[in-house]
N, CA, C and O atoms as a Tripos MOL2 file, in Angstrom:
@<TRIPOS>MOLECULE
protein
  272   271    68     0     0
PROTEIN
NO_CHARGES

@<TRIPOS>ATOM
      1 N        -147.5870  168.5740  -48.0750 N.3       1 UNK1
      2 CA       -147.1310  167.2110  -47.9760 C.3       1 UNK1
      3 C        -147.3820  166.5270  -49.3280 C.2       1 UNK1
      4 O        -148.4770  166.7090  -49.8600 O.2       1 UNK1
      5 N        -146.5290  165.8120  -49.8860 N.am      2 UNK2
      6 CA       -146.6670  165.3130  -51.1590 C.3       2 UNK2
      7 C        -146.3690  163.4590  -50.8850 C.2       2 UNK2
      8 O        -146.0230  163.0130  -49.7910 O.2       2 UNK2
      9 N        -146.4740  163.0610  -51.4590 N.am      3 UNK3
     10 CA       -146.4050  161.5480  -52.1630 C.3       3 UNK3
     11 C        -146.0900  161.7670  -52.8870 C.2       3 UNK3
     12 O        -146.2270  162.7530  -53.6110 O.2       3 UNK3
     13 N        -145.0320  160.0680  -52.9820 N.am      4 UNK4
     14 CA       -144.2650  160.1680  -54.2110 C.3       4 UNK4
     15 C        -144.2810  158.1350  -54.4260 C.2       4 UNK4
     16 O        -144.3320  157.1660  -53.6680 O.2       4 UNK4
     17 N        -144.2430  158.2510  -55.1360 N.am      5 UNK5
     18 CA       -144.2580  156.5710  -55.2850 C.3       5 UNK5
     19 C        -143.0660  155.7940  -56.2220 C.2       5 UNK5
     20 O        -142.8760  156.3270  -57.3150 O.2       5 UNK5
     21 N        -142.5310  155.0130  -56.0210 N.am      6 UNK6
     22 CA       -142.0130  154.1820  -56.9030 C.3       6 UNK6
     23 C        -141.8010  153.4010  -57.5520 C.2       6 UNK6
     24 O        -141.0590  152.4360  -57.3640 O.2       6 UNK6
     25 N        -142.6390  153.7680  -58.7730 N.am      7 UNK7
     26 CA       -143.1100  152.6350  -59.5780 C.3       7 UNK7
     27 C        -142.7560  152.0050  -60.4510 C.2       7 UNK7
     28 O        -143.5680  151.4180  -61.1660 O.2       7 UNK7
     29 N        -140.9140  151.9160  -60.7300 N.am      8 UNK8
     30 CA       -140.3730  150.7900  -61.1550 C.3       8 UNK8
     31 C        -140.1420  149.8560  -59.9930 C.2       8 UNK8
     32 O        -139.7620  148.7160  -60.2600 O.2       8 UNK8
     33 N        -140.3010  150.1580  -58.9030 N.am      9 UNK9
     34 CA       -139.6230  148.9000  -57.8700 C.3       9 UNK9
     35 C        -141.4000  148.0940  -57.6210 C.2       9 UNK9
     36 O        -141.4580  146.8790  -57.4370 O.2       9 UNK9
     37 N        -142.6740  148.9320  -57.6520 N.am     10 UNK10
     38 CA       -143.7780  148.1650  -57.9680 C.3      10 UNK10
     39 C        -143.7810  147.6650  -59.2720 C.2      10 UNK10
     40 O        -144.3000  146.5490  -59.3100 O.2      10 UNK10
     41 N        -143.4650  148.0030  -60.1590 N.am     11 UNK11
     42 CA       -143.7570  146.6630  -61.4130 C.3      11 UNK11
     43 C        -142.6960  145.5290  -61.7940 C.2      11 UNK11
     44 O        -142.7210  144.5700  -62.5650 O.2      11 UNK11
     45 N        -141.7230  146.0820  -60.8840 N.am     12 UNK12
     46 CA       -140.6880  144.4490  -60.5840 C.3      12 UNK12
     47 C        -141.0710  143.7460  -60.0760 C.2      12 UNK12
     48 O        -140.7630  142.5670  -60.2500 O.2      12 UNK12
     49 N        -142.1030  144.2360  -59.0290 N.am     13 UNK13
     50 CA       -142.4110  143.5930  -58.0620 C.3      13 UNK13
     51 C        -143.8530  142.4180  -58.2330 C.2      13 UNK13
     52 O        -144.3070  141.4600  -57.6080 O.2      13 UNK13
     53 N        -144.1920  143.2300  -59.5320 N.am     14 UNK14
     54 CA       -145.6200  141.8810  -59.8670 C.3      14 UNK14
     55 C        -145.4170  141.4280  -61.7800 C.2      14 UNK14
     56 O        -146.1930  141.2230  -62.7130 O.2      14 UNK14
     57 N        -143.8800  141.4470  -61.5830 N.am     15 UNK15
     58 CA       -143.7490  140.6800  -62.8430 C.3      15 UNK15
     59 C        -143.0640  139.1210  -62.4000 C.2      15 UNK15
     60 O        -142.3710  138.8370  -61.4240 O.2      15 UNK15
     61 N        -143.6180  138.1480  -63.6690 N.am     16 UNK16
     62 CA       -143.0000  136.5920  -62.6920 C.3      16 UNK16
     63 C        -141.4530  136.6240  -62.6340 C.2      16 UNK16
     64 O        -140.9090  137.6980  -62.8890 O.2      16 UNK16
     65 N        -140.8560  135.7780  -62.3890 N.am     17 UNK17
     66 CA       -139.7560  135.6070  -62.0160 C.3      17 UNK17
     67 C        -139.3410  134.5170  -62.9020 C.2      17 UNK17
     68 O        -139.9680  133.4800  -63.1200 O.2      17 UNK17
     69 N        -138.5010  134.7800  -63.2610 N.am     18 UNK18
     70 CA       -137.5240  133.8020  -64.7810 C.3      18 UNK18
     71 C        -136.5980  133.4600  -64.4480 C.2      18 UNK18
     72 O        -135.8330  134.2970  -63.9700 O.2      18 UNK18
     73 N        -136.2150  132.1700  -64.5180 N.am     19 UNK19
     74 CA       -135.5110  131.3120  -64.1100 C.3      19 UNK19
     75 C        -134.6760  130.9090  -65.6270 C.2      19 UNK19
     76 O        -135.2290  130.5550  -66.6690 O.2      19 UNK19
     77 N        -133.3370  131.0650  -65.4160 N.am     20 UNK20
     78 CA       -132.2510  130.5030  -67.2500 C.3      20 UNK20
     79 C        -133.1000  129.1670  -67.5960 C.2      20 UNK20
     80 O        -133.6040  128.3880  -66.7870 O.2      20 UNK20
     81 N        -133.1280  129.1010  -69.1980 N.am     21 UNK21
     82 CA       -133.4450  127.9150  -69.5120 C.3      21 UNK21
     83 C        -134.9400  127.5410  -69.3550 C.2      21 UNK21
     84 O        -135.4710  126.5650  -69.8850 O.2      21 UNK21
     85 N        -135.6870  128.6570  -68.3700 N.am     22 UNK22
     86 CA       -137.1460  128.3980  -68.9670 C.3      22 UNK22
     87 C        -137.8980  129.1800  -69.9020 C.2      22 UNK22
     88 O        -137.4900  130.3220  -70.1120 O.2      22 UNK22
     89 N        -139.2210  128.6600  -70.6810 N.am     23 UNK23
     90 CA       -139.6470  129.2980  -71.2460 C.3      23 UNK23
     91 C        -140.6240  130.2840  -71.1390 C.2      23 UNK23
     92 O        -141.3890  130.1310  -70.1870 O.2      23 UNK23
     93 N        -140.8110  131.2520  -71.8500 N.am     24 UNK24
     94 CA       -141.4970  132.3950  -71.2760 C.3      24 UNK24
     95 C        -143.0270  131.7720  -71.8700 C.2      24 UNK24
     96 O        -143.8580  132.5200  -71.3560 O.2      24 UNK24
     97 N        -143.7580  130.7500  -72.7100 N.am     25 UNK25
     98 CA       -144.6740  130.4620  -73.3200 C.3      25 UNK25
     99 C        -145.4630  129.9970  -71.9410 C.2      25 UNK25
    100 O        -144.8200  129.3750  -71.0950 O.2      25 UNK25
    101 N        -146.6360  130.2520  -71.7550 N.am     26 UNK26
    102 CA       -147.2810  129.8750  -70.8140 C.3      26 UNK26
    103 C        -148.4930  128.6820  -71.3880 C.2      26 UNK26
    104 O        -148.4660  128.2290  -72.5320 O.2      26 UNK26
    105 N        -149.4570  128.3220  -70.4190 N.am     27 UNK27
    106 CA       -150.2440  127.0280  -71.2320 C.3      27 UNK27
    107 C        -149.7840  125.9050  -71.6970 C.2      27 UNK27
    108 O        -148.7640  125.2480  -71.4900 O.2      27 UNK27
    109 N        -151.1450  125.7330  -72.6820 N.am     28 UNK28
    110 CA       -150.2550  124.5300  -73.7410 C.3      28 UNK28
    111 C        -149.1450  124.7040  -74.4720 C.2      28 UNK28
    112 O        -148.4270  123.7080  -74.5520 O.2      28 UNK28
    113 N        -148.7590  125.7570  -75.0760 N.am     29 UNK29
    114 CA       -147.7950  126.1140  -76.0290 C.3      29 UNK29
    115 C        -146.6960  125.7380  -75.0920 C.2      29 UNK29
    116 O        -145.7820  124.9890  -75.4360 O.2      29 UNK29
    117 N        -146.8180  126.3880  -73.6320 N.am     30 UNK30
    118 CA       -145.2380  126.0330  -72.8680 C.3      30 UNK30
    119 C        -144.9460  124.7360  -72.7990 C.2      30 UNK30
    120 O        -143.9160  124.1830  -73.1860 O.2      30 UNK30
    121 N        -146.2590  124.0810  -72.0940 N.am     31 UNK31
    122 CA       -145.8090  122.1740  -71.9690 C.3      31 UNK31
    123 C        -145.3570  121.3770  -73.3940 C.2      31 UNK31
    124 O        -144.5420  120.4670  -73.5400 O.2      31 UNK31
    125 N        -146.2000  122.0690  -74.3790 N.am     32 UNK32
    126 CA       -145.1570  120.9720  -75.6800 C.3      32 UNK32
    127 C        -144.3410  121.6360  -75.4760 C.2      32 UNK32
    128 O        -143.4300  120.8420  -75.2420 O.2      32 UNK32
    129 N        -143.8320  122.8670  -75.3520 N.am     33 UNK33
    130 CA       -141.8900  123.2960  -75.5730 C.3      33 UNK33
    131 C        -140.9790  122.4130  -74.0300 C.2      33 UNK33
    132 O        -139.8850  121.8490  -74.0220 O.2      33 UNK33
    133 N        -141.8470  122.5920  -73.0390 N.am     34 UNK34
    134 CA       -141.2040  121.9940  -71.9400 C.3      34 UNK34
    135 C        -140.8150  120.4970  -72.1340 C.2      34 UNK34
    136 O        -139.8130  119.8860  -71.7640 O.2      34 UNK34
    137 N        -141.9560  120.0800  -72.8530 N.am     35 UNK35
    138 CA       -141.4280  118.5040  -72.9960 C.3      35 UNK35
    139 C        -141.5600  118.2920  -74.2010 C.2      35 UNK35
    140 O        -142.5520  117.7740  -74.7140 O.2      35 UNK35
    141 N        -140.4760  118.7110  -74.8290 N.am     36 UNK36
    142 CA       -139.9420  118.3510  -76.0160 C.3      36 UNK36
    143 C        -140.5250  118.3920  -77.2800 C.2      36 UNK36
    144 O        -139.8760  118.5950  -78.3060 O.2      36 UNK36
    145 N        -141.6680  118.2150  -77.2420 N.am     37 UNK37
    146 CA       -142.3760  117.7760  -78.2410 C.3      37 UNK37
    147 C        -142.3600  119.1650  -79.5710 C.2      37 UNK37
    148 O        -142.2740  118.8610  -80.7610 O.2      37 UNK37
    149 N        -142.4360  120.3250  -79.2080 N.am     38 UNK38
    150 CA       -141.8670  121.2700  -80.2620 C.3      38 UNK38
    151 C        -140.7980  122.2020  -79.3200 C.2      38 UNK38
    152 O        -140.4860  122.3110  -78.1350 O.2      38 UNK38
    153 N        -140.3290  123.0000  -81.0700 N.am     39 UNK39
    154 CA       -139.1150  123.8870  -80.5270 C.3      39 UNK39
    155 C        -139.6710  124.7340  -79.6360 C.2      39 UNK39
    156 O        -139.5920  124.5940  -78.4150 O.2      39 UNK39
    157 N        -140.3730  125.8320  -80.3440 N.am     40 UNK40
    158 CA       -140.2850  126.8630  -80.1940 C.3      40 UNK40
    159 C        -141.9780  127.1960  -80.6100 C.2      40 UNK40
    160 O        -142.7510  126.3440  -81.0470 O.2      40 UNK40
    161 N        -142.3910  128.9380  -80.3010 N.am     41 UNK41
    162 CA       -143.7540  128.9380  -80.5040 C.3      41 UNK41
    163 C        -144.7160  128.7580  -81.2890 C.2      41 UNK41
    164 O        -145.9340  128.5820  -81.2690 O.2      41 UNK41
    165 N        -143.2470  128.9100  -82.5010 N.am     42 UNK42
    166 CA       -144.4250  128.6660  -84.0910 C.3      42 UNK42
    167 C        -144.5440  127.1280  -84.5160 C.2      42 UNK42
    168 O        -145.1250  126.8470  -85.5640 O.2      42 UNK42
    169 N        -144.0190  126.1820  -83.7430 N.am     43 UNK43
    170 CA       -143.8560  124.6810  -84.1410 C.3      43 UNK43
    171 C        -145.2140  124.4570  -83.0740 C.2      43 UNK43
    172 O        -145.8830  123.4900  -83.4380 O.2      43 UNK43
    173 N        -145.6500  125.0060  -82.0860 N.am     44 UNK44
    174 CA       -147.1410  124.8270  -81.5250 C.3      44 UNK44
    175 C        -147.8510  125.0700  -82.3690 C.2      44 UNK44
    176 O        -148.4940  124.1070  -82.7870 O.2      44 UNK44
    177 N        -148.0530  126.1720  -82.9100 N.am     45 UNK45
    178 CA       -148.8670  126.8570  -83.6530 C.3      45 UNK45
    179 C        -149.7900  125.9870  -84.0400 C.2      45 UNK45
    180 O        -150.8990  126.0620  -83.5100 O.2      45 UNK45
    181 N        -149.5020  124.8580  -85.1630 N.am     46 UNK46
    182 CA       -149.9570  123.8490  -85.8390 C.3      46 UNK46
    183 C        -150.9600  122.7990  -84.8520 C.2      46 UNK46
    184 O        -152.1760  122.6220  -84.7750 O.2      46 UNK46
    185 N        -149.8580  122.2660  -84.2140 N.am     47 UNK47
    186 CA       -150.5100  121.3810  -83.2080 C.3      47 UNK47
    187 C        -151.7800  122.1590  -82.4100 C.2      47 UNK47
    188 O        -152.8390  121.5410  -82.5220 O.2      47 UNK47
    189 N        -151.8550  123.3490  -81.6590 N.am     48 UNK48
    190 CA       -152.6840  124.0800  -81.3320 C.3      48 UNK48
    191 C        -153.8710  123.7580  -82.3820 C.2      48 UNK48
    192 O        -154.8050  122.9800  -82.1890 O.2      48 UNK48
    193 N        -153.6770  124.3700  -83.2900 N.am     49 UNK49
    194 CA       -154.9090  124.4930  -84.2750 C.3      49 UNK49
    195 C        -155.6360  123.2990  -84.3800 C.2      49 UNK49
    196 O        -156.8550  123.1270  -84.4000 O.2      49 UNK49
    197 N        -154.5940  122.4000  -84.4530 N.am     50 UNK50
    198 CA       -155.5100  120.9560  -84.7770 C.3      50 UNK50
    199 C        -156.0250  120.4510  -83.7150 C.2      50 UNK50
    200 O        -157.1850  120.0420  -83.7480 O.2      50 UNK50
    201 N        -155.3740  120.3890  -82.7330 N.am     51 UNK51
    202 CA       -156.4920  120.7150  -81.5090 C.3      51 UNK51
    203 C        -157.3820  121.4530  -81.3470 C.2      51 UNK51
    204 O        -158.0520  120.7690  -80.5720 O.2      51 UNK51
    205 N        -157.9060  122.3070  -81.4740 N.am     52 UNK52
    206 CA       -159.1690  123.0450  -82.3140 C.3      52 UNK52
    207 C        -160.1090  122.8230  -83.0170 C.2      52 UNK52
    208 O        -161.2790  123.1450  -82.8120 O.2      52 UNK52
    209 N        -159.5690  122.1270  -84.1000 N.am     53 UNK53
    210 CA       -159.7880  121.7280  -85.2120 C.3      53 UNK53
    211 C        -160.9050  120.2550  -84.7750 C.2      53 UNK53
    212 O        -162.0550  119.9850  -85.1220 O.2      53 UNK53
    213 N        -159.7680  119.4440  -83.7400 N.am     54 UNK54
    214 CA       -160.4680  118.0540  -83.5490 C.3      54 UNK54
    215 C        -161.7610  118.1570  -82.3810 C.2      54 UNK54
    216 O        -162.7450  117.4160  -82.3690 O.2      54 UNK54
    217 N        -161.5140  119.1260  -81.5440 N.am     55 UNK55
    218 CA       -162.5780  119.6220  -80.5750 C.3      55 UNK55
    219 C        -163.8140  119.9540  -81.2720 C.2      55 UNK55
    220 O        -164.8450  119.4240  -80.8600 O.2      55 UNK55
    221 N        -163.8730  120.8030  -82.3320 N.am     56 UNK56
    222 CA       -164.6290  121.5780  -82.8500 C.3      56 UNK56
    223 C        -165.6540  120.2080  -84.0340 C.2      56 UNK56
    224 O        -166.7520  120.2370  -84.5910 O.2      56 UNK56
    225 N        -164.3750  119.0360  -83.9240 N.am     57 UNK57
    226 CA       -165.4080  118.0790  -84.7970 C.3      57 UNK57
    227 C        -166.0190  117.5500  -83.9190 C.2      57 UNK57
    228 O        -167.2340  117.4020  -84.0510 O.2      57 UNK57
    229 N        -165.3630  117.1150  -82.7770 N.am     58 UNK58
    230 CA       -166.0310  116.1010  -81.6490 C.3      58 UNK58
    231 C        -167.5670  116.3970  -80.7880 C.2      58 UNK58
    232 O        -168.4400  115.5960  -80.4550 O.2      58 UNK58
    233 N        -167.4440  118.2940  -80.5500 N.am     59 UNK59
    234 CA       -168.6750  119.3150  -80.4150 C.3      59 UNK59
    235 C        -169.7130  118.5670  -81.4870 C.2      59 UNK59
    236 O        -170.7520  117.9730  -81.1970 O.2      59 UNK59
    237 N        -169.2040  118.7420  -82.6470 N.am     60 UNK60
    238 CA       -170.5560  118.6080  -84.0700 C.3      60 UNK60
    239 C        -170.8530  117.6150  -84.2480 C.2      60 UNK60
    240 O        -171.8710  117.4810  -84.9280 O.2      60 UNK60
    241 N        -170.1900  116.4390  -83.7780 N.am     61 UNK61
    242 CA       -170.7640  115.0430  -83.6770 C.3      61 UNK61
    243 C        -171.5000  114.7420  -82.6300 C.2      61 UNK61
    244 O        -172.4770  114.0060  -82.7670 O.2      61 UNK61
    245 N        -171.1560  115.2580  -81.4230 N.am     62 UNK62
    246 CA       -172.1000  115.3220  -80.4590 C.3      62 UNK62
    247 C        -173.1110  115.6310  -80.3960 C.2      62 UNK62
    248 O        -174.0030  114.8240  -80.1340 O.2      62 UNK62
    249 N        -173.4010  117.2620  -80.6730 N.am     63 UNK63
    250 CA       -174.4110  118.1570  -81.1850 C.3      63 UNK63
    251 C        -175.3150  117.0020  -82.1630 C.2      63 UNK63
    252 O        -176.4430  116.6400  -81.8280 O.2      63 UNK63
    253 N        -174.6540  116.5210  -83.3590 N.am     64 UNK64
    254 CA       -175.2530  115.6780  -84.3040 C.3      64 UNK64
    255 C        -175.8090  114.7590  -83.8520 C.2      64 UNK64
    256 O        -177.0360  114.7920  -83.9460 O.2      64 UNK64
    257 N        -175.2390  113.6790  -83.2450 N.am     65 UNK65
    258 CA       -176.3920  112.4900  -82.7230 C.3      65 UNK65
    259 C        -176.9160  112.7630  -81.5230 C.2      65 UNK65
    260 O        -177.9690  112.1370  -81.4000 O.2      65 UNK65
    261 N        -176.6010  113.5740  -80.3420 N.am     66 UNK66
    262 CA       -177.7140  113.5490  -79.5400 C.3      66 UNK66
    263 C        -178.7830  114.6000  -79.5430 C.2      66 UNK66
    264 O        -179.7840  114.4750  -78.8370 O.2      66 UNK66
    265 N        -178.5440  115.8690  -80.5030 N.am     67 UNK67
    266 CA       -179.6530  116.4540  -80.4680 C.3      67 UNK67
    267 C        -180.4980  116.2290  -81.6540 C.2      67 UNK67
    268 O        -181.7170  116.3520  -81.5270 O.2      67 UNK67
    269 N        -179.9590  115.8950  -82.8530 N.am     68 UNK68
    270 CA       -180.8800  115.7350  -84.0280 C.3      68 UNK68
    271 C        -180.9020  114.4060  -84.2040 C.2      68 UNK68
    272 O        -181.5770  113.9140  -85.1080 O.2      68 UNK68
@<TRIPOS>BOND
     1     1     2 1
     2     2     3 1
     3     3     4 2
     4     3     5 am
     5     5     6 1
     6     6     7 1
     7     7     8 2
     8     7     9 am
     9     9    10 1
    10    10    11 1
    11    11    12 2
    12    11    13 am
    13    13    14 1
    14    14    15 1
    15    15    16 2
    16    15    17 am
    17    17    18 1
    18    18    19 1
    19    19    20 2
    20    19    21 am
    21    21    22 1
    22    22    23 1
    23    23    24 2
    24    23    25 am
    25    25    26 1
    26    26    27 1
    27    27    28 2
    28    27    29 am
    29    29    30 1
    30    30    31 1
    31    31    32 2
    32    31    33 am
    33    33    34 1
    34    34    35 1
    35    35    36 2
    36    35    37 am
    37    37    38 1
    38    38    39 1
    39    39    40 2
    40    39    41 am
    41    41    42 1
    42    42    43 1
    43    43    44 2
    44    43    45 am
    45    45    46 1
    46    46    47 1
    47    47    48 2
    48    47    49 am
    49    49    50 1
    50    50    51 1
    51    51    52 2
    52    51    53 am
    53    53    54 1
    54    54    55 1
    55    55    56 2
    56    55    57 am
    57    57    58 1
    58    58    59 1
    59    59    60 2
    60    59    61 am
    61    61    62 1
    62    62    63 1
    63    63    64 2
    64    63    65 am
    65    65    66 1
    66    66    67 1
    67    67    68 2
    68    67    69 am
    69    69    70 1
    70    70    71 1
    71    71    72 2
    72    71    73 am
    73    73    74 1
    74    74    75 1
    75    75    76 2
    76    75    77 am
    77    77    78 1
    78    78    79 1
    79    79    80 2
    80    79    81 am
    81    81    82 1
    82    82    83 1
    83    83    84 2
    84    83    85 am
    85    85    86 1
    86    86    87 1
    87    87    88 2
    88    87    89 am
    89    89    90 1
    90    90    91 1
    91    91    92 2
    92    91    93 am
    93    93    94 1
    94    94    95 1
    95    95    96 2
    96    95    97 am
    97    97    98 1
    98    98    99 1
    99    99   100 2
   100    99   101 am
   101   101   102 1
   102   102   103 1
   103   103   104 2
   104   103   105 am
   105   105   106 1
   106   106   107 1
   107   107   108 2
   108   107   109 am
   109   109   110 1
   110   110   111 1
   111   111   112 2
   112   111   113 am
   113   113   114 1
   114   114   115 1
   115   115   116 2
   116   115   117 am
   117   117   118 1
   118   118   119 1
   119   119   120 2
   120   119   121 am
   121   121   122 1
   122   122   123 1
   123   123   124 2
   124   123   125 am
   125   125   126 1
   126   126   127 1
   127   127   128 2
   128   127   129 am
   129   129   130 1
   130   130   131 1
   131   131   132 2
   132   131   133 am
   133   133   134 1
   134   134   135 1
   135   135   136 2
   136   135   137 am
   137   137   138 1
   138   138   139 1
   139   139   140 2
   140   139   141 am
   141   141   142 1
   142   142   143 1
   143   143   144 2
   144   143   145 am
   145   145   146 1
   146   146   147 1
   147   147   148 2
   148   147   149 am
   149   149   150 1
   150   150   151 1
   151   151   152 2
   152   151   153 am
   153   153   154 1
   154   154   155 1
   155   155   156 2
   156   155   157 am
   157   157   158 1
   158   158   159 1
   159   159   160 2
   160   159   161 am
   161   161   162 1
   162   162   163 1
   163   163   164 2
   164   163   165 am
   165   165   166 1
   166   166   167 1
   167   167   168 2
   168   167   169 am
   169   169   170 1
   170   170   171 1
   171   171   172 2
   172   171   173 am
   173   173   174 1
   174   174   175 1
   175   175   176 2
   176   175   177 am
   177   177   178 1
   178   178   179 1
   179   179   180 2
   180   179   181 am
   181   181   182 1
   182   182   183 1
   183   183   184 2
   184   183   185 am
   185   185   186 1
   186   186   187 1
   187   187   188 2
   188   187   189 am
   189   189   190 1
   190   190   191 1
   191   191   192 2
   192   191   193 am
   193   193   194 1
   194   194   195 1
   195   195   196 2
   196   195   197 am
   197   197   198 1
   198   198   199 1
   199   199   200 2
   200   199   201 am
   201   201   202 1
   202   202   203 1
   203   203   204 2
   204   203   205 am
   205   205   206 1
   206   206   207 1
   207   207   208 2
   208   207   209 am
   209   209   210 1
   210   210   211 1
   211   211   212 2
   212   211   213 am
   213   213   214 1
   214   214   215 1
   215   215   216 2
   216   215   217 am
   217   217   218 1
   218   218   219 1
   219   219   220 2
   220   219   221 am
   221   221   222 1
   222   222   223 1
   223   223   224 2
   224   223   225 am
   225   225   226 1
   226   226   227 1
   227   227   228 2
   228   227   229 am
   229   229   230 1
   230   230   231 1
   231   231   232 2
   232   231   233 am
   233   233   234 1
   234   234   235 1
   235   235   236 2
   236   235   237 am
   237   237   238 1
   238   238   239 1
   239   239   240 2
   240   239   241 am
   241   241   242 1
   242   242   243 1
   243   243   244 2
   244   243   245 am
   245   245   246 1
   246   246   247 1
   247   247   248 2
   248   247   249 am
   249   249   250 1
   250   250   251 1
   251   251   252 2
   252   251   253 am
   253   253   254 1
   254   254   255 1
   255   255   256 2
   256   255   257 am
   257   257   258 1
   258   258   259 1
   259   259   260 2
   260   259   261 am
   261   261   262 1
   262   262   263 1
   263   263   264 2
   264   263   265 am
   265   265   266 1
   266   266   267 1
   267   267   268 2
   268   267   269 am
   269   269   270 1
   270   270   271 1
   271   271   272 2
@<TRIPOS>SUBSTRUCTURE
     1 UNK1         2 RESIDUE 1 A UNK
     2 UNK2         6 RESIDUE 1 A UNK
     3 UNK3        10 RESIDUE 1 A UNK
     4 UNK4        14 RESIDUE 1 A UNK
     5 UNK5        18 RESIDUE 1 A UNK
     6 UNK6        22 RESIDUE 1 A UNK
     7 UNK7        26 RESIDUE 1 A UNK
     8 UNK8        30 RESIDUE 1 A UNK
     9 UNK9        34 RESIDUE 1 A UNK
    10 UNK10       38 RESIDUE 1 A UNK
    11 UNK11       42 RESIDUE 1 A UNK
    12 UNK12       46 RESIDUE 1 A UNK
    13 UNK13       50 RESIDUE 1 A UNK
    14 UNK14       54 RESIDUE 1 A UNK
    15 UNK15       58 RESIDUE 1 A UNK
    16 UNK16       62 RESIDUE 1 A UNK
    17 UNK17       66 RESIDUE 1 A UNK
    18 UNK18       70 RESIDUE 1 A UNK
    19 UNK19       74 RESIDUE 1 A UNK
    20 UNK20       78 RESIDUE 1 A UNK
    21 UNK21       82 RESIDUE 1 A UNK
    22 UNK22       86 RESIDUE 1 A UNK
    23 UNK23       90 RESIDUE 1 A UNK
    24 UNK24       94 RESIDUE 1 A UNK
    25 UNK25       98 RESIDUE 1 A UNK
    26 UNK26      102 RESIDUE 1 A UNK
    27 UNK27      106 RESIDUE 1 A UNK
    28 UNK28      110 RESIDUE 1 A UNK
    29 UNK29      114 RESIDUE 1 A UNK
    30 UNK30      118 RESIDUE 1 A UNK
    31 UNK31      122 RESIDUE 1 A UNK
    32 UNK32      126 RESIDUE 1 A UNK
    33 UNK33      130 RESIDUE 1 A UNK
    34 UNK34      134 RESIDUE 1 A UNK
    35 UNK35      138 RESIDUE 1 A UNK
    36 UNK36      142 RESIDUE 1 A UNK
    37 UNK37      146 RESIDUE 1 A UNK
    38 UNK38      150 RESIDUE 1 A UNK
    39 UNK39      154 RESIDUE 1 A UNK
    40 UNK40      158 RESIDUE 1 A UNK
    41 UNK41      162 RESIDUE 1 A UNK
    42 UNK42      166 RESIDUE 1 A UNK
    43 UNK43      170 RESIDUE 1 A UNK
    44 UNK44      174 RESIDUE 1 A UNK
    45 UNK45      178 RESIDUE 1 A UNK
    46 UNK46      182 RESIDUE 1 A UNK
    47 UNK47      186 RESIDUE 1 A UNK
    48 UNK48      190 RESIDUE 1 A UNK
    49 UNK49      194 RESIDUE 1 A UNK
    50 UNK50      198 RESIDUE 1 A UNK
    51 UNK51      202 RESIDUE 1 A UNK
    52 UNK52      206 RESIDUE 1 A UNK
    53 UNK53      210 RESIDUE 1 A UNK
    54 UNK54      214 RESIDUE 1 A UNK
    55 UNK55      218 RESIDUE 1 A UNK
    56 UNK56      222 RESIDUE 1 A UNK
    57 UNK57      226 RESIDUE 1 A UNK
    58 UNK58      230 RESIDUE 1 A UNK
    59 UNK59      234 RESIDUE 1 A UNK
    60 UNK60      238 RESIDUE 1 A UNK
    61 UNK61      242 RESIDUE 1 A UNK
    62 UNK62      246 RESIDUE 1 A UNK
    63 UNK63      250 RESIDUE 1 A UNK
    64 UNK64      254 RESIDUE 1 A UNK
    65 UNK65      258 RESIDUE 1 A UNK
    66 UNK66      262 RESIDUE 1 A UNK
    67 UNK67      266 RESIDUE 1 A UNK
    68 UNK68      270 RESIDUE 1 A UNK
């Protein structure tokens, strides 16, 4: 007795489902493309970072006056 499986109709089966006209970017990168605010993934890119960027100051100011 053998098994046999079919495992292109399982990995159709747990990939998402795409709808025309949406984007495949998930997260933040998708919501600025969803609403307008950039094109495409490399016009996040930037914005991403500086979000990063401003977190990473807001941490060290924190860190700065309430622990030292």
């Amino acid at each position: 007795m053998s098994i046999e499986f079919d495992t292109d109709q399982q990995a159709r089966q747990f990939t998402s489902r795409q709808f025309p006209g949406q984007s495949r970017e998930s997260g933040i990168a998708g919501w600025l493309i969803r609403r307008g605010i950039v094109k495409d993934d490399a016009g996040a890119k930037p914005i991403l970072i500086a979000i990063v960027v401003i977190n990473f100051a807001i941490a060290a100011s924190v860190i700065y006056f309430f622990v030292f």
